[in-house]
C-alpha positions as CSV (number, residue, x, y, z in Angstrom):
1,X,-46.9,9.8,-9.0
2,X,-48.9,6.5,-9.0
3,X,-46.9,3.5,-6.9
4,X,-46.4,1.2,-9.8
5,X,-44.7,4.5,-11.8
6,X,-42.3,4.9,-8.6
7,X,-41.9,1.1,-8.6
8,X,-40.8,1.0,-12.4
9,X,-38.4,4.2,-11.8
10,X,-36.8,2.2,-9.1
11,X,-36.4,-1.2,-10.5
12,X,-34.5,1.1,-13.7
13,X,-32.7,2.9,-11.4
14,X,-31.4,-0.9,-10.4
15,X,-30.9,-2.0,-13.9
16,X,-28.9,1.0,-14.6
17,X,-26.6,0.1,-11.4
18,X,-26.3,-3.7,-12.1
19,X,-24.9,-2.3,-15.4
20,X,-22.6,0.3,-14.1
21,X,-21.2,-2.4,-11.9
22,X,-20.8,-4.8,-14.9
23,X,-18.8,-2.2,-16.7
24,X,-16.6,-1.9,-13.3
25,X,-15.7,-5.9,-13.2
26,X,-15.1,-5.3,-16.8
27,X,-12.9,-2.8,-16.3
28,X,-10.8,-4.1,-13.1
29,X,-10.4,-7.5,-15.3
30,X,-8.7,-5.4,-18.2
31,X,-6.6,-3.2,-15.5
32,X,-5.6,-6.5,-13.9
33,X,-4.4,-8.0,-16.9
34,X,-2.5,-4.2,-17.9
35,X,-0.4,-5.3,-14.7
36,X,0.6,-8.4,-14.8
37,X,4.2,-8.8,-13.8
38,X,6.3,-9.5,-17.5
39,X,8.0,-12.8,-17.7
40,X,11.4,-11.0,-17.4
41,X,10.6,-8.3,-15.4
42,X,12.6,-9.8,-12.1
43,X,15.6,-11.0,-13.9
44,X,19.1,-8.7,-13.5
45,X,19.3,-6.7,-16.3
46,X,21.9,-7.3,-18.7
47,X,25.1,-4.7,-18.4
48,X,26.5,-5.9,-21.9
49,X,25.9,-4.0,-25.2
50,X,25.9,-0.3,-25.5
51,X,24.7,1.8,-22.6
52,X,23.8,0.8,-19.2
53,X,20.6,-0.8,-18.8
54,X,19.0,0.4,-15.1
55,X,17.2,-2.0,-13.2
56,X,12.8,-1.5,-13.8
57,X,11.7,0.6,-10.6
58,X,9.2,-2.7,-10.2
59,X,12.7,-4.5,-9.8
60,X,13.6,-2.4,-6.8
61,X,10.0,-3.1,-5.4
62,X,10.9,-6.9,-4.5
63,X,11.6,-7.5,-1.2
64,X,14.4,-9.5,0.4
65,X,11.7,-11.8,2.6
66,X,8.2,-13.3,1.7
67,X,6.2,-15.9,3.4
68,X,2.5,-17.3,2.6
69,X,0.2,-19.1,4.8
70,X,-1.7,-21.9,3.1
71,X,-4.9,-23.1,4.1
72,X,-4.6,-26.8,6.1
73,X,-8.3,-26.6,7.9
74,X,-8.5,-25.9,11.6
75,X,-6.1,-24.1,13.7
76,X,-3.2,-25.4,12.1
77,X,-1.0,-22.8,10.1
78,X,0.9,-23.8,7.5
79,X,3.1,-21.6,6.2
80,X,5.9,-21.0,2.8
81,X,8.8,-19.2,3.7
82,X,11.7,-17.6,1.5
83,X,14.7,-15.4,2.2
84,X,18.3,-15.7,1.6
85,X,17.8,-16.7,-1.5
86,X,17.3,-14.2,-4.4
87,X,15.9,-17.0,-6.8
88,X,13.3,-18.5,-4.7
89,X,12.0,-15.1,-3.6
90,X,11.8,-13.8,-7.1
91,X,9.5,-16.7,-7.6
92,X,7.2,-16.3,-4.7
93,X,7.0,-12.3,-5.6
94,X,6.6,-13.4,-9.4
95,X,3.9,-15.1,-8.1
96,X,2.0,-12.2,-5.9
97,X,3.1,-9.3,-7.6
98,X,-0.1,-9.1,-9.5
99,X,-2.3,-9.4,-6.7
100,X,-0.2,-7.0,-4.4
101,X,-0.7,-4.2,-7.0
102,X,-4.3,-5.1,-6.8
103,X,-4.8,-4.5,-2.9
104,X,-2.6,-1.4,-2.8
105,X,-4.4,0.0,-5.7
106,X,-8.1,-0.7,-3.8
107,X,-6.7,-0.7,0.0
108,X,-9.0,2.0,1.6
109,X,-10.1,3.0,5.2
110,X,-7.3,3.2,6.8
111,X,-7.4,2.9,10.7
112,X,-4.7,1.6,13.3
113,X,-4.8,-1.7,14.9
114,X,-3.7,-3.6,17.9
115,X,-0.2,-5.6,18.0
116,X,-2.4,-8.2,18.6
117,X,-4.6,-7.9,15.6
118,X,-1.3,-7.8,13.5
119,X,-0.7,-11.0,15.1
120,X,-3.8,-12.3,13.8
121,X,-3.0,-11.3,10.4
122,X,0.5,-12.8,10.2
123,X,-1.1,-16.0,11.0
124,X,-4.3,-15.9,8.8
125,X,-4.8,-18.4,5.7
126,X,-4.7,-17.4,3.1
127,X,-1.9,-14.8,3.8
128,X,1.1,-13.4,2.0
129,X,3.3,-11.4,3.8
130,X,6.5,-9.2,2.3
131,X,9.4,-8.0,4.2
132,X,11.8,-5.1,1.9
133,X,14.5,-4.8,5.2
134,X,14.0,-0.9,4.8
135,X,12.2,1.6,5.8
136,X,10.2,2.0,2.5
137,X,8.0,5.5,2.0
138,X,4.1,4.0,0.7
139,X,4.1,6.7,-1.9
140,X,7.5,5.3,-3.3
141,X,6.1,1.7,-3.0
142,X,3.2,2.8,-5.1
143,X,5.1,4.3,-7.4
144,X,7.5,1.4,-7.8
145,X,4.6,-0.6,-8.9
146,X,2.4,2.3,-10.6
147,X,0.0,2.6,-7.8
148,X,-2.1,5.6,-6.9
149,X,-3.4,5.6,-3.6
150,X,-3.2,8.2,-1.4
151,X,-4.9,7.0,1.5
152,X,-1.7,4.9,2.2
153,X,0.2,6.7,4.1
154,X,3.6,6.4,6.3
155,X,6.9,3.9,5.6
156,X,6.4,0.3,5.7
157,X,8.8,-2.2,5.7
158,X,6.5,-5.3,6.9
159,X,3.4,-6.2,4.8
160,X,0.7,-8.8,4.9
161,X,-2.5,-9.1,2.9
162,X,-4.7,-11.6,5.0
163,X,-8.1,-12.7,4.6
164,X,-10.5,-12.1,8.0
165,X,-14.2,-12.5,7.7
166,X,-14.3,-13.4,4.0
167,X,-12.4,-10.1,3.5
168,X,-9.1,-9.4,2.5
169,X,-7.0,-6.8,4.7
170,X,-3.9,-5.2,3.8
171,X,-2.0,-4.8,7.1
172,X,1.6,-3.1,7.6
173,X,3.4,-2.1,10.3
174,X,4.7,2.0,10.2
175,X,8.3,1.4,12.3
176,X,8.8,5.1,11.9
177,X,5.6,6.0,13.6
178,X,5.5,2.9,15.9
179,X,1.6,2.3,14.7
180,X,-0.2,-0.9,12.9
181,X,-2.2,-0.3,10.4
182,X,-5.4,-2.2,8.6
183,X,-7.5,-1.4,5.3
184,X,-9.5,-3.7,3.5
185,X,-9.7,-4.5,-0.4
186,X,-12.8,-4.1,-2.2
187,X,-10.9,-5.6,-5.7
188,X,-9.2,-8.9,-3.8
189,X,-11.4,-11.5,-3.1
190,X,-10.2,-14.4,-0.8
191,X,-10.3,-17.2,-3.1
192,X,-8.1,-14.9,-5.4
193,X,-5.6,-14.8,-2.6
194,X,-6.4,-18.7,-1.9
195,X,-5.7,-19.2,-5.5
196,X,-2.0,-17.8,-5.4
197,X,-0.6,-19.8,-2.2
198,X,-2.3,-23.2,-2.8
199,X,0.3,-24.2,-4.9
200,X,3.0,-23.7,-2.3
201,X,3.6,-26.6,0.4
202,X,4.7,-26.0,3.9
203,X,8.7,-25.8,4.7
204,X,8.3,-25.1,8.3
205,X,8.5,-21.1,8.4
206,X,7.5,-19.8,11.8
207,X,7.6,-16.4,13.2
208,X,9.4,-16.3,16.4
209,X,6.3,-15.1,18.3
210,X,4.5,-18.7,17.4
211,X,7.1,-21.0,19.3
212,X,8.6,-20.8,22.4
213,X,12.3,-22.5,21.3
214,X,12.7,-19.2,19.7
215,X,11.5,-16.7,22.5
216,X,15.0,-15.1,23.1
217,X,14.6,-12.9,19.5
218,X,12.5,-10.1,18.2
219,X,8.9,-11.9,17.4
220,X,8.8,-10.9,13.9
221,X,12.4,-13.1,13.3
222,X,11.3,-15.2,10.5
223,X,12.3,-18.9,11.4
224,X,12.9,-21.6,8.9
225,X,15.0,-23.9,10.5
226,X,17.2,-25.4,7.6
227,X,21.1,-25.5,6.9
228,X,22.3,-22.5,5.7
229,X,25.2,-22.6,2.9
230,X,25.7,-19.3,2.0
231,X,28.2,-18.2,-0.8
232,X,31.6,-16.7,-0.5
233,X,32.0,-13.7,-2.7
234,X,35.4,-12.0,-4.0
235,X,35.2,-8.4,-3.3
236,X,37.3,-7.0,-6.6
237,X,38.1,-3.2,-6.9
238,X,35.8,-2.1,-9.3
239,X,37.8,1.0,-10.3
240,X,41.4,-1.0,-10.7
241,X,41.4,0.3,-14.3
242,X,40.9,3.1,-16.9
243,X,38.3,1.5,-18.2
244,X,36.0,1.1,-15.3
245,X,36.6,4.3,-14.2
246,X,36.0,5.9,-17.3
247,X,32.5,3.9,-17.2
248,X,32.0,5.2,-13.8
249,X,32.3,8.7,-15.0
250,X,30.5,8.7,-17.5
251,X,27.0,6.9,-15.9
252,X,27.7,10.1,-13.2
253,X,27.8,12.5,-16.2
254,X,32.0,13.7,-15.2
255,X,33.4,12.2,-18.8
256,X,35.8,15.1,-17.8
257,X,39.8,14.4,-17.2
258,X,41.1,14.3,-13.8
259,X,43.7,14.7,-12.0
260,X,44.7,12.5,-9.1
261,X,45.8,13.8,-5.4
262,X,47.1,11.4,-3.3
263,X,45.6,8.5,-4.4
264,X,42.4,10.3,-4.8
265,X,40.6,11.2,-8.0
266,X,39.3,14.3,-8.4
267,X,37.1,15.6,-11.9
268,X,35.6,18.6,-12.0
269,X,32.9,20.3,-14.0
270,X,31.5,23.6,-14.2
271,X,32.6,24.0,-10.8
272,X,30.8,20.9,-9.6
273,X,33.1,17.8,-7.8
274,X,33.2,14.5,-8.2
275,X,36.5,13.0,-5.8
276,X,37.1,9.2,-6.2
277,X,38.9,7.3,-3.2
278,X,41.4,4.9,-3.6
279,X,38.9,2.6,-1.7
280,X,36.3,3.2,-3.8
281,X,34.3,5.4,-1.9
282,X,32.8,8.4,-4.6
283,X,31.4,11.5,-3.4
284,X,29.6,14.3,-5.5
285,X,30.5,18.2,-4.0
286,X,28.3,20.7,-6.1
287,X,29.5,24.3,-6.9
288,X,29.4,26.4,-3.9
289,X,27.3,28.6,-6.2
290,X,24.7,25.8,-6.4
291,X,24.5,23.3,-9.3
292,X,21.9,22.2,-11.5
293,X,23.4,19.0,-12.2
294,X,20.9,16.5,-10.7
295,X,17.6,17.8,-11.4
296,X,14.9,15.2,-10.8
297,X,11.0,15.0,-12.0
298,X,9.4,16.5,-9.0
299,X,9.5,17.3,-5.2
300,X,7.8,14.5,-4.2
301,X,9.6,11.6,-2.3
302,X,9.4,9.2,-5.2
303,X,10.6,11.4,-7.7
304,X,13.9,11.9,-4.7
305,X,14.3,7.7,-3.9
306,X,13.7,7.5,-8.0
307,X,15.9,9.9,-9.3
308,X,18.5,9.0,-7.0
309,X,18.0,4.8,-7.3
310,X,19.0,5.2,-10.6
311,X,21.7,7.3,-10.6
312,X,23.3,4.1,-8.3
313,X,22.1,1.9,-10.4
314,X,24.0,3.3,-13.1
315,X,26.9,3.4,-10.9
316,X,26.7,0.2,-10.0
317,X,26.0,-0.9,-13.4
318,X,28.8,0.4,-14.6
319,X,31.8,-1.3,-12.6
320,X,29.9,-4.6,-12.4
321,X,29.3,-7.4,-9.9
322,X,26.1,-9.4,-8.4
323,X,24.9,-7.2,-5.8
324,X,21.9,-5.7,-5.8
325,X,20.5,-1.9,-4.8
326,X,17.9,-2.2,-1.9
327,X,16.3,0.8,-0.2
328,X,17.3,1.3,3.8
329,X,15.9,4.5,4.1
330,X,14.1,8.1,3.1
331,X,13.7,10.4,5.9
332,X,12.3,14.1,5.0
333,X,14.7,16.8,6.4
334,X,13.0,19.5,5.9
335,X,10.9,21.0,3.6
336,X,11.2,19.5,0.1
337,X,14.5,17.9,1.1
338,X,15.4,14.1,2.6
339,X,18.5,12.3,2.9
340,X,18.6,8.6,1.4
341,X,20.2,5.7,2.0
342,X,20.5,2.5,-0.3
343,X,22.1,-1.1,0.7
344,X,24.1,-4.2,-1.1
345,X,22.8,-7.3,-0.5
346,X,23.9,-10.7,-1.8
347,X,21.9,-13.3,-3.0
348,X,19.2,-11.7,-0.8
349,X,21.5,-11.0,2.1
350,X,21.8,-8.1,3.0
351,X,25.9,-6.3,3.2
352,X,27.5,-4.5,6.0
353,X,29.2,-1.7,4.9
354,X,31.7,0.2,7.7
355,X,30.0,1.3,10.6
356,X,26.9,2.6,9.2
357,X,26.3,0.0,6.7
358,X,25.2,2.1,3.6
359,X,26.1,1.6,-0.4
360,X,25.0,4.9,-1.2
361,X,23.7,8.0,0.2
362,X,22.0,10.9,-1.0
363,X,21.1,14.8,0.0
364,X,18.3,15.8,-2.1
365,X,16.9,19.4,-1.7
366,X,14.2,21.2,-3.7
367,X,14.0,18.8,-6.4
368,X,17.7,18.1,-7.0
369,X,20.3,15.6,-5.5
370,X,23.0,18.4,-3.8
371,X,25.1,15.7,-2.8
372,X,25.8,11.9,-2.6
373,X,28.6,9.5,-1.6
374,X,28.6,5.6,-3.1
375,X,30.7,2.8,-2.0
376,X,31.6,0.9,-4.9
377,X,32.0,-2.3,-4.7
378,X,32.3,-5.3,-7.4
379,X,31.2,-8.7,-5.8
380,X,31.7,-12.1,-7.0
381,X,30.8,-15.5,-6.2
382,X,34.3,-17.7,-6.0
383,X,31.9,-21.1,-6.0
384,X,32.8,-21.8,-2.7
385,X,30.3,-21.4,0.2
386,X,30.5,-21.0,4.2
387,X,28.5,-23.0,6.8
388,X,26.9,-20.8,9.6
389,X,25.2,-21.9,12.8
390,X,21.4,-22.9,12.8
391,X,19.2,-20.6,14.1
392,X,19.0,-22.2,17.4
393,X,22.4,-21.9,17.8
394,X,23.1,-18.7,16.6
395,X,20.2,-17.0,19.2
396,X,22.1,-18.5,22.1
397,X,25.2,-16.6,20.7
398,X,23.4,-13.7,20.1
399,X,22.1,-13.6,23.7
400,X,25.3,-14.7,25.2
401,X,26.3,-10.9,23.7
402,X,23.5,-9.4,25.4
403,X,21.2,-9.0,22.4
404,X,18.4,-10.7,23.8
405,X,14.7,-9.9,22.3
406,X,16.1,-8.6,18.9
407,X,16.0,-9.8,15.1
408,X,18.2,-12.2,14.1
409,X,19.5,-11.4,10.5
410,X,22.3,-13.0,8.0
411,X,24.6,-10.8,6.9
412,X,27.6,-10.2,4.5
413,X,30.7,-8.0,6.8
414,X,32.3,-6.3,4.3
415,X,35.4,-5.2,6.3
416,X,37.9,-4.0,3.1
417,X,39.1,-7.8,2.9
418,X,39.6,-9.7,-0.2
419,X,36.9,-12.1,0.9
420,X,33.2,-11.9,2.2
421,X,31.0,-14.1,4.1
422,X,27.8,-14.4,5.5
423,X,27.3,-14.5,9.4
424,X,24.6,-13.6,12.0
425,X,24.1,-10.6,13.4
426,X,21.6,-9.0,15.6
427,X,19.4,-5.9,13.6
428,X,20.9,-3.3,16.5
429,X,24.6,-3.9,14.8
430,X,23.2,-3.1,11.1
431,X,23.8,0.6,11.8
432,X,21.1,0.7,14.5
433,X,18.4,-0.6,12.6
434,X,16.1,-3.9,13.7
């Protein structure tokens, strides 16, 4: 073969690439646009009408805490911070839902990185960082947001996406494992990322680890150093009437009569057990025969956090109220079975629940749910709010009780009073978890 034939085969075989790759931008464009957040896709679904109307699985994917760093020029970091506030981090996660979906979909290579490196990232412009307060299973995160990526791998519950090098990484932090990971996007481009947080304007959040003042708490304590006026909410019992209660049984699938023990419900159906407490605490007993009750869609973790998410958020659904289902935890316990653990929290503050802190909590074995108990509870807000101490303050507290070097969190102490409010806490008294 003569050089100039070669040469023409190869400047082909180049046309026929540049094309291919055309066809991919193309593509990634259109898929973009497929997932794009809907205008009311982060707004409380309505529990009016017929039926119960379960929160979008996308719902459950917003986290409780979001930050961006904006570009200033320099070393200087500027950074937007939200949390305890439901509204404003709706917005901000309106915002980067779009392109979230985008680096989890593309994230590949995965390899484990320093402490310091995550550092780095935290503090990188542009940068978005989540924070879910749970330890949240990747695969269930990717399916929340109808992701497929299996190189992701592990429970997150801290996330940034940070540009390095003209690069964008998606970094987490794996609490169950102890590790930090890093993959890059091939899809994200830095000025995509630049584009979503140069709207925002500085408020002053800080990570702990960036300023000495706050050097007493966990470094990942996201500072923003503004008065605090959190809302005082009326803890109603949700199951004070027929009504309710009938509701309740019926989103659990027990429309059966009952008979009442005690002060305790009990309704039983083809040998299964649902017993409702006086203090609204509900707990599912299956026949000792085995039940086919709860069957869910696969074996999978998602399919077990999915199945049972929205079996609470029936529940919940059903008696009422403004909290909200957030996802603590999912640990496997053996082969196809995990336990799994769901939390209030208020306005985006998270409730303490009795010693342990859950809302509701699930066995699921072999693709079924062999078990739950919920804590019902129907929260509302009386229009009256409570100061708390600023941060500064509330560190020196928290030290003066020995928990020095841990998160510092707000939290609703639901104690079985008529009445909550918010306080601080250190992350070791939310049932061990910081």
């Amino acid at each position: 073969m003569s050089k100039r034939r070669r040469k023409q085969i190869v400047e082909r075989i180049k046309s026929l690439l540049i094309v291919l790759l055309s066809c991919s931008a193309v593509y990634l464009v259109v898929l973009t646009q497929s997932i794009a957040v809907p205008s009311g896709l982060l707004s409380r679904p309505s529990t009016g009408g017929g039926g119960l109307a379960v929160a979008d699985p996308a719902e459950t994917a917003r986290p409780l805490r979001m930050a961006a760093v904006i570009p200033a020029g320099g070393n200087e970091v500027q950074r937007f911070g939200v949390q305890y506030s439901e509204a404003d981090t709706a917005d901000l996660f309106q915002q980067a839902y779009t392109i979230l979906v985008e680096a989890l979909s593309s994230a590949n290579q995965l390899k484990e990185v320093t402490e310091a490196e995550w550092r780095q990232a935290l503090s990188a412009a542009p940068g978005l960082y989540f924070d879910w307060q749970g330890e949240v299973p990747l695969e269930v995160l990717d399916g929340w947001l109808s992701v497929e990526n299996p190189m992701l791998t592990g429970s997150v519950r801290r996330m940034v996406l940070a540009a390095r090098e003209g690069r964008v990484f998606l970094c987490y932090f794996d609490e169950t494992a102890g590790r930090y990971y890093a993959c890059a996007s091939d899809v994200v481009s830095v000025n995509r990322l630049e584009e979503v947080v140069e709207t925002l304007r500085d408020n002053g959040a800080r990570f702990a680890f960036e300023t000495e003042e706050y050097g007493g708490l966990e470094p990942y304590t996201l500072i923003l150093e503004k008065s605090l006026s959190p809302a005082v909410y009326a803890s109603v019992d949700p199951l004070g009437g027929s009504q309710s209660l009938s509701g309740l049984q019926e989103a659990l699938g027990f429309p059966e009569s009952s008979a009442s023990f005690s002060g305790e419900q009990v309704i039983r159906s083809r040998n299964d057990t649902l017993r409702i407490g006086a203090d609204g605490t509900v707990t599912y007993e299956p026949a000792a025969e085995g039940s086919d009750r709860y069957l869910l869609s696969g074996g999978g973790v998602y399919e077990a956090v999915e199945g049972c998410r929205d079996l609470a958020q029936q529940a919940v659904d059903a008696v009422g109220g403004e909290e909200r289902l957030f996802l603590m935890s999912a640990r496997e316990t053996g082969q196809g079975g995990w336990e799994i653990q769901f939390g209030y929290s208020l306005d985006g503050v998270q409730v303490r629940l009795g010693e342990d802190g859950w809302a509701a909590r699930f066995t699921v074995e072999q693709g079924q749910i062999t078990g739950f108990q919920l804590r019902m509870r129907c929260y509302t807000d009386t229009g009256t709010t409570t100061v708390v101490l600023p941060e500064r303050q509330a560190m020196a507290a928290m030290e003066a009780k020995g928990h020095e070097n841990e998160e510092l969190l707000l939290v609703y102490l639901d104690t079985g009073a008529e009445m909550v409010t918010a306080s601080w806490a250190a992350a070791s008294e939310l049932s061990g978890r910081g």
